[in-house]
C-alpha positions in Angstrom: 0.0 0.0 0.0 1.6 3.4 -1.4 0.3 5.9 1.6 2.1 8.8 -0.1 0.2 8.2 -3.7 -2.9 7.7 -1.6 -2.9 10.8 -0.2 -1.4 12.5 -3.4 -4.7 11.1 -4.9 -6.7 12.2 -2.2 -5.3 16.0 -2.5 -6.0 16.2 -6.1 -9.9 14.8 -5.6 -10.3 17.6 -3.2 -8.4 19.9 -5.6 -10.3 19.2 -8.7 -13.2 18.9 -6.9 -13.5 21.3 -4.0 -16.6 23.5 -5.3 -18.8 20.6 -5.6 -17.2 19.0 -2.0 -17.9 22.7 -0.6 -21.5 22.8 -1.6 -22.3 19.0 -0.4 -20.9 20.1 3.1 -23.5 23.6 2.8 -26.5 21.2 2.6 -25.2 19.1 5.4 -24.8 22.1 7.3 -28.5 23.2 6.4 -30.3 19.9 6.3 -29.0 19.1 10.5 -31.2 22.0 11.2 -34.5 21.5 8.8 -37.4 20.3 10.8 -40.9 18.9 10.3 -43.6 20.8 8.8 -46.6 21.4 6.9 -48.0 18.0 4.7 -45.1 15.8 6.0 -47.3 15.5 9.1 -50.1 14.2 7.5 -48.3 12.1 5.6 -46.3 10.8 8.3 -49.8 9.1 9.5 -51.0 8.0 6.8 -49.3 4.2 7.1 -50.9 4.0 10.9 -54.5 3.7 9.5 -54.6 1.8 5.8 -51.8 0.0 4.0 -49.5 1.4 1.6 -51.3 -0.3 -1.8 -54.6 1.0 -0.8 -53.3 4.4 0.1 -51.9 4.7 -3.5 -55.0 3.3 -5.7 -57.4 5.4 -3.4 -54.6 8.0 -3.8 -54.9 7.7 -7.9 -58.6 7.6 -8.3 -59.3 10.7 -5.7 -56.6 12.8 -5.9 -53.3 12.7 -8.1 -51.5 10.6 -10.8 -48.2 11.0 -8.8 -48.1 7.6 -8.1 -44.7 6.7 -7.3 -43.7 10.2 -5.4 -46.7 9.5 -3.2 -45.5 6.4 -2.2 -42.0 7.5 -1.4 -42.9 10.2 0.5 -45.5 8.8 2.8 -42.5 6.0 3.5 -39.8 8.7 4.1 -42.3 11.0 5.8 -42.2 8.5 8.7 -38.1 8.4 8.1 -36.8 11.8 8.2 -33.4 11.5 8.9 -33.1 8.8 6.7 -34.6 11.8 4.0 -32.2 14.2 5.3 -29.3 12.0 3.8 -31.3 11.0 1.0 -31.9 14.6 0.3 -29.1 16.0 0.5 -26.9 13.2 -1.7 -29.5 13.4 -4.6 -29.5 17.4 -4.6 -25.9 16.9 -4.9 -25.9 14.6 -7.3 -28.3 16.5 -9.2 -26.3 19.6 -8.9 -23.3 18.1 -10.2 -24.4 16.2 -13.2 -26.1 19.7 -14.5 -22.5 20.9 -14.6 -20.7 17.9 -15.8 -23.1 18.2 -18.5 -21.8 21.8 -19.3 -18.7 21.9 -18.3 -17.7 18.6 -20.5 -13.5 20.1 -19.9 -13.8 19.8 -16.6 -13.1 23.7 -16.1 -12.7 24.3 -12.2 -13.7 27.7 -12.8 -16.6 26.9 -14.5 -17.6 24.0 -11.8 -17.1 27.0 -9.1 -19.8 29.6 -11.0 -22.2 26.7 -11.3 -22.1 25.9 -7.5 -22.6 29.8 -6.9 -25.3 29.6 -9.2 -27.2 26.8 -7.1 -26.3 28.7 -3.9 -28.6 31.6 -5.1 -31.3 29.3 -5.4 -34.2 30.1 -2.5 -33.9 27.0 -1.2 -36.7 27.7 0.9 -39.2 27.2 -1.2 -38.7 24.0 -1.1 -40.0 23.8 2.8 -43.4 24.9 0.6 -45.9 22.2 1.6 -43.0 20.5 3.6 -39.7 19.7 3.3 -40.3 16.1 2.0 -43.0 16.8 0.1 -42.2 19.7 -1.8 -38.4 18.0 -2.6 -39.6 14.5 -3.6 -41.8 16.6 -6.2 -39.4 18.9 -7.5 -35.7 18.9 -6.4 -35.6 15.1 -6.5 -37.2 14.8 -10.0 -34.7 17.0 -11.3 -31.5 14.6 -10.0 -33.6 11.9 -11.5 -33.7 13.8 -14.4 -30.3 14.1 -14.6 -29.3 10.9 -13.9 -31.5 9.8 -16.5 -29.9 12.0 -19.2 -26.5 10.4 -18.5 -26.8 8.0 -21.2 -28.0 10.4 -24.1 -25.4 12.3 -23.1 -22.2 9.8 -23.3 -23.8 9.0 -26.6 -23.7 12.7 -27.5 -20.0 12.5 -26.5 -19.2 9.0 -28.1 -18.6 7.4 -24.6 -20.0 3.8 -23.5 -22.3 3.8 -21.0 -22.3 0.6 -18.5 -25.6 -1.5 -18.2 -25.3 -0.8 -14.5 -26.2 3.1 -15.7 -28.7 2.3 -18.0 -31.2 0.4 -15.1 -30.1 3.2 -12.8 -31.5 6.0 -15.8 -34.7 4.3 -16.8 -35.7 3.8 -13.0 -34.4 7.5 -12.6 -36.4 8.4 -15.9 -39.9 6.7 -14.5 -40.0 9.0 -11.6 -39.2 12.2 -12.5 -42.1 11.9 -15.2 -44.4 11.2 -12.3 -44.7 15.1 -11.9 -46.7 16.7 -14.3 -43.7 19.4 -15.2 -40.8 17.3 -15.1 -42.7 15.3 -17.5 -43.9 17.8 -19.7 -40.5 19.4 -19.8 -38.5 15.9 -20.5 -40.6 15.0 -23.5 -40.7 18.2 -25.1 -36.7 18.6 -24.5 -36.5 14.9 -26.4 -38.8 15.3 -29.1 -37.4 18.3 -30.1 -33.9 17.2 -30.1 -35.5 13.8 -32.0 -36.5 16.4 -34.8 -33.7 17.5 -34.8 -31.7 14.6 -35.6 -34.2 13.7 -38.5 -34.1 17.1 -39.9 -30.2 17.1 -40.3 -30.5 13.2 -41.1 -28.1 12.4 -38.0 -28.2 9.4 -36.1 -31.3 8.8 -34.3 -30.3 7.7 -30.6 -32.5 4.7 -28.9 -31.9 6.0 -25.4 -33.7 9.3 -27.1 -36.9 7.4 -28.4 -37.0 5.5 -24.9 -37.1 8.4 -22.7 -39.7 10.0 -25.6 -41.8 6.7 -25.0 -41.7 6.7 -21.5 -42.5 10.1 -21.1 -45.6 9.9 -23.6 -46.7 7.1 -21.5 -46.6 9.0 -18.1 -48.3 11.6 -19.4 -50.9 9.9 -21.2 -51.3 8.1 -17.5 -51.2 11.7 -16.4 -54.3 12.9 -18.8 -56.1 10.1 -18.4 -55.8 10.1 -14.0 -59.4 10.2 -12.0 -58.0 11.7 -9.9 -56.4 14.7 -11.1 -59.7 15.6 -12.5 -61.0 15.4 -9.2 -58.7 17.2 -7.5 -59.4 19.9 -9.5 -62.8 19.9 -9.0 -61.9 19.7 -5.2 -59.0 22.9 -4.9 -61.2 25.2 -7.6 -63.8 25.4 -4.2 -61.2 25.4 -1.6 -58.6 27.8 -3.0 -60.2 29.9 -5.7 -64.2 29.6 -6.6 -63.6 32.5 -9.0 -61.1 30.6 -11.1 -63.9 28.0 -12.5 -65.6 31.7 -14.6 -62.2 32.3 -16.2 -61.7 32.1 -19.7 -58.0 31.8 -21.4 -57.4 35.1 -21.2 -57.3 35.4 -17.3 -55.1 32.2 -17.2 -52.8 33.2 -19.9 -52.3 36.2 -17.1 -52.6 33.8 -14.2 -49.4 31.9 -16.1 -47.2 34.8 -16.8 -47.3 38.5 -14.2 -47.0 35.8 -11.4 -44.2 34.1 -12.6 -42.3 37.6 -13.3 -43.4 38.4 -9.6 -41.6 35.5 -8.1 -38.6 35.9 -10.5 -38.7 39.8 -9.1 -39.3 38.7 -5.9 -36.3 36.3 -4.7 -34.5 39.2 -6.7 -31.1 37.3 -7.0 -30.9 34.5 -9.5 -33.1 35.8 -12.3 -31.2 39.6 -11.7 -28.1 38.0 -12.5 -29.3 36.0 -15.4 -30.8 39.2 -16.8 -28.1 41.8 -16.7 -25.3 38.8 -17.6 -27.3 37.8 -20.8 -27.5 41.5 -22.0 -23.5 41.8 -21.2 -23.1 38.7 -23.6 -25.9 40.6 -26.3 -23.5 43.6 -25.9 -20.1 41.9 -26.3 -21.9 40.4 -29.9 -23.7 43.8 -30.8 -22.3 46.4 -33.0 -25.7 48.2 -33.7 -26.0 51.7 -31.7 -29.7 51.2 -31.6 -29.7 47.4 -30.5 -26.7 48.5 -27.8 -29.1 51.3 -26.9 -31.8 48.5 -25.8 -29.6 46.4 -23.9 -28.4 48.9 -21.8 -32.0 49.5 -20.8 -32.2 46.2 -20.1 -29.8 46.6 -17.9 -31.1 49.5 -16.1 -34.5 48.3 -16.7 -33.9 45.0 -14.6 -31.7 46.2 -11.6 -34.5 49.3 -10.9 -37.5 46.9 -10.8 -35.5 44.9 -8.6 -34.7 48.0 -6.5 -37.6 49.5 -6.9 -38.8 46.1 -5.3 -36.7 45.4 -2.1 -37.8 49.3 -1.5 -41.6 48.1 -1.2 -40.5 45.1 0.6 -38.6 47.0 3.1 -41.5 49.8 3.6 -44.0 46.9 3.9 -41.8 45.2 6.4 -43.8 46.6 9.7 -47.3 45.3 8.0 -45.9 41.7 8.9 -43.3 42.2 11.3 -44.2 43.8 14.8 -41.3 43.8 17.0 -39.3 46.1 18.9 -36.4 46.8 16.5 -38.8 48.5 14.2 -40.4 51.4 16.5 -36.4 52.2 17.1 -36.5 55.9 15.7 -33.6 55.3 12.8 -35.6 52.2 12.2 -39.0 53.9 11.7 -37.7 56.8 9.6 -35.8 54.4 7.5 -39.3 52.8 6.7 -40.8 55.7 6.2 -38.3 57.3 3.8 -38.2 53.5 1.4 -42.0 54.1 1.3 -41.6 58.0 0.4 -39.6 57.1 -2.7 -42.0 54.4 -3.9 -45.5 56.3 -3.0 -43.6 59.5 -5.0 -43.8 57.1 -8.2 -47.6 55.6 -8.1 -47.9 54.1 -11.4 -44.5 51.9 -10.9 -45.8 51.8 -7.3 -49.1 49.8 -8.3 -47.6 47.9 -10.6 -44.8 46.2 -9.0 -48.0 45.1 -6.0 -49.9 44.3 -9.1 -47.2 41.4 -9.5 -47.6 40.2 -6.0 -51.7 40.5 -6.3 -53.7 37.2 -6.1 -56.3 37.6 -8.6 -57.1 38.9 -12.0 -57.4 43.1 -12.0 -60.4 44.3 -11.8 -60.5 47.5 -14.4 -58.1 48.0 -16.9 -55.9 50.8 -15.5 -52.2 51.8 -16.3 -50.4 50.3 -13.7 -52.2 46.9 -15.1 -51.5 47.4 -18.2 -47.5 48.6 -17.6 -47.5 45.1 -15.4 -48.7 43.6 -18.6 -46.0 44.8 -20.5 -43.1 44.7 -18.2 -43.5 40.7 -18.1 -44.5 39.9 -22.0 -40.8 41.9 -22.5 -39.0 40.8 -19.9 -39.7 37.4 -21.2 -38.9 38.4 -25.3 -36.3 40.0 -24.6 -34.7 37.4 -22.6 -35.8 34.9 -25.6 -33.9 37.4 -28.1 -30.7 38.0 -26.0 -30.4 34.4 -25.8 -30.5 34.1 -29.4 -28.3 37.2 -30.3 -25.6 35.6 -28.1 -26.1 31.8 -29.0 -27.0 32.3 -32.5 -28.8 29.7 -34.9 -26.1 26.6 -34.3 -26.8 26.9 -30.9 -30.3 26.9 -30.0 -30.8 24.6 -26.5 -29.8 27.3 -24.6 -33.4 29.1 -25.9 -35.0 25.3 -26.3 -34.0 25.0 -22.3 -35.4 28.8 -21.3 -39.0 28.5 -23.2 -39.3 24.7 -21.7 -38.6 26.2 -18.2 -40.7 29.6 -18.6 -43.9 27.1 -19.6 -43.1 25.0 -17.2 -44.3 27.6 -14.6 -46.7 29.0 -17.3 -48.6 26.0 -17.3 -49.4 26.7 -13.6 -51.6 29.3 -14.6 -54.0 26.5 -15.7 -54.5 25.2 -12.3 -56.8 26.9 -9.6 -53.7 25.9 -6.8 -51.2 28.5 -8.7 -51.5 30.8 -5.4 -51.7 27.9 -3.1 -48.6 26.1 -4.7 -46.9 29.4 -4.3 -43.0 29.7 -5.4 -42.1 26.0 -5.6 -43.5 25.9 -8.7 -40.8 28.2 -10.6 -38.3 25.4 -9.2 -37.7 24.0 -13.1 -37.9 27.5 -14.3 -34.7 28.4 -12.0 -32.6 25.4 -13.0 -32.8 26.0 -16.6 -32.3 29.8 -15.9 -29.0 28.4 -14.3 -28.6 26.1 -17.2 -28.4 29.3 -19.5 -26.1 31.3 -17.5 -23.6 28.1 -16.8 -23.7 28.1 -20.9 -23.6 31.8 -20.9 -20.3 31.6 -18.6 -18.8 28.2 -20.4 -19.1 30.2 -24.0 -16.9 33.1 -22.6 -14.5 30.9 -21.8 -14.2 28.8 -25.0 -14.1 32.3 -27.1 -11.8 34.0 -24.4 -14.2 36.7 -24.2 -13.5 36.9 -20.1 -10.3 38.8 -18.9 -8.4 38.1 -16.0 -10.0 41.0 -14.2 -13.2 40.3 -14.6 -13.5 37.0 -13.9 -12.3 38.1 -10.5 -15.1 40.3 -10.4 -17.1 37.8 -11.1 -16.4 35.3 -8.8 -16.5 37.7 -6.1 -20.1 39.0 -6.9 -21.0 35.4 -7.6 -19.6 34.4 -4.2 -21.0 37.6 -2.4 -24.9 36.8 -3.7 -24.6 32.5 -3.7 -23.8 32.8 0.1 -25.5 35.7 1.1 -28.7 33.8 -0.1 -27.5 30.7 1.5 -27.1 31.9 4.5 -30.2 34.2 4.4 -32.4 30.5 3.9 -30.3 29.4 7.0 -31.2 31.9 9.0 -34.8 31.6 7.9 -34.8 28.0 8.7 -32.9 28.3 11.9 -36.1 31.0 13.3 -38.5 28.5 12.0 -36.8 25.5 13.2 
């Protein structure tokens, strides 16, 4: 046994992968503190009264096609350390194949803007309707995802893929297109990229009309689901009576100013997306006039944002009644955040129009500038993408439409306020998909000076752990 080489090997594991080593030990870190909440309860009962099989047809016919998640999570409910571990490898896991994906040269500094990408993920949301339930429905169908991409991928890249990976994919593959999204988003992704090939006559991959198969299947299962129809019956009286009148006007709206509002509201990753993208745009534009827009995107974006966190903070003693806010330099700080945004009343009413549950009422200004702030936020982001990528390289835009519907989509359910932010989860991790493509493209064209990827890292660093540790001190008052 050569203890030198072993610890050689050892240093450059750590070395090569430190970011990724770094973020695993984050989620350890915030995981020992999560506790139980919100539908886990219930679920955690569940097994005490009726047995698992009868839970899950009952389950199907009254309620939900999620079949398999359903199952899992009324098991680990009961189990929630053994979740916590779970949890926190697949997230991992799920995390790191993303960037492998990207980052096919194994660029450190690419690896280490990927990690601060996740870190500036609201990890919070993920506590929505309970830590195991909300992450067996979202975070953990996108590992599986990503797991079950692996093989497509080595294909991609001319690698063999052992047999021991392929079982480990198509098990991976039959649970993230449980959930409706994950689903919807998989097949699209697969038969687009099946058209692909058969447009430019390339070679048609089996692993790529397997997962299109599968994921048909699922959501035909989905479609077809008693339950799902019930449900809806079910939450459009519980949540939101008024939904059942509207027409596909009101849901196209339902599906689009909310999602901007969330995007707006966790302020960070969708910010840095944004103003990034229109850097790229600039670097390719030579146009005074198409310049002259993407600077106002950049403006644009960064004073909605602080235009924002300045009607957060002057709405902070609505929810919040302790002592620190009476303090006098306290109170007059308040009061001069809600001076600037009450001196501005249309942008005023239409950054809370963003956060309103409902459909307007009247057709005023501030509704229609809410209107119009979201359809271009969205276009624009859709032509930047383009501008940068250009026609060879068109997943980057495939990934952002696929993850904007997927929280479109919501708009067609009467839960969309109920479900809350959760729902933007896929949204977020193809919006850092796009920036990790973004970041690698700079690289491979040398477009990034020494200088400012400094500057990068440091306000990369500076936002991923400032939100990280914001959702740790959130969890550790709740918990």
């Amino acid at each position: 046994m050569n203890i030198d080489k072993d610890k050689f090997e050892l240093s450059q594991f750590i070395k090569d992968h430190y970011p990724i080593i770094g973020f695993f030990l984050l989620m350890v870190a915030l995981h020992l503190i999560m506790g139980f909440l919100g539908d886990d309860e219930g679920y955690s009962k569940l097994l005490s009264d009726y047995p698992l099989t009868r839970l899950i047809v009952d389950r199907y016919n009254e309620w939900s096609s999620r079949v398999i998640i359903d199952a899992l999570t009324i098991i680990l409910s009961r189990e929630f350390i053994i979740w916590k571990i779970l949890d926190t490898i697949l997230y991992t896991l799920g995390v790191y194949l993303l960037i492998k994906f990207i980052n096919k040269d194994n660029n450190r500094n690419i690896t280490l803007f990927g990690v601060l990408l996740f870190l500036m993920y609201p990890l919070f949301d993920m506590a929505g309707a309970g830590w195991v339930s909300t992450t067996l429905n979202y975070s953990w169908c996108f590992a599986f995802a990503m797991i079950s991409f692996i093989p497509l991928v080595n294909e991609l890249r001319g690698k063999k893929t052992n047999i021991i990976i392929y079982v480990l994919a198509i098990l991976s593959l039959i649970y993230a297109v449980n959930q409706e999204q994950s689903c919807l988003m998989i097949l699209g992704i697969n038969v687009l990229y099946l058209i692909h090939c058969l447009i430019n006559k390339r070679n048609i991959s089996r692993f790529n009309i397997l997962i299109v198969i599968v994921s048909a299947i699922s959501l035909t299962m989905i479609l077809t689901c008693p339950g799902n129809a019930e449900r809806t019956v079910i939450e459009t009286g519980r949540y939101y009576a008024e939904y059942a009148n509207f027409g596909i006007v009101e849901k196209l709206y339902l599906g689009t100013i909310p999602t901007i509002e969330i995007l707006l509201k966790d302020k960070v990753l969708f910010t840095v997306f944004y103003v990034l993208l229109s850097g790229c745009a600039l670097l390719k534009t030579e146009n005074k006039y198409l310049r002259g827009i993407l600077y106002f995107n950049i403006i644009l974006i960064l004073f909605l944002v602080l235009f924002k966190t300045l009607v957060d903070i002057s709405s902070i003693n609505t929810y919040l009644n302790i002592g620190l806010i009476h303090k006098p330099v306290v109170a007059s700080l308040l009061s001069a955040a809600k001076s600037v945004t009450e001196s501005v009343p249309l942008v005023n009413d239409a950054i809370g129009l963003f956060g309103y549950k409902g459909i307007p009422k009247t057709l005023t200004a501030p509704a229609v500038l809410t209107v119009l702030i979201s359809i271009y936020l969205i276009l624009s982001s859709c032509w930047m993408i383009f501008k940068t990528f250009g026609k060879k390289q068109l997943l980057p835009l495939v990934l952002f439409a696929a993850g904007f519907l997927s929280r479109f989509a919501v708009g067609f359910s009467p839960t969309i306020f109920e479900s809350g932010s959760r729902t933007a989860f896929f949204f977020y991790m193809t919006i850092i998909a796009v920036v990790l493509m973004l970041i690698r493209k700079l690289y491979d064209e040398n477009s990034i000076s020494d200088v400012w990827e400094k500057r990068m890292k440091i306000a990369f660093a500076a936002l991923g752990l400032l939100t990280y540790f914001a959702v740790f001190a959130i969890v550790c008052v709740m918990f």
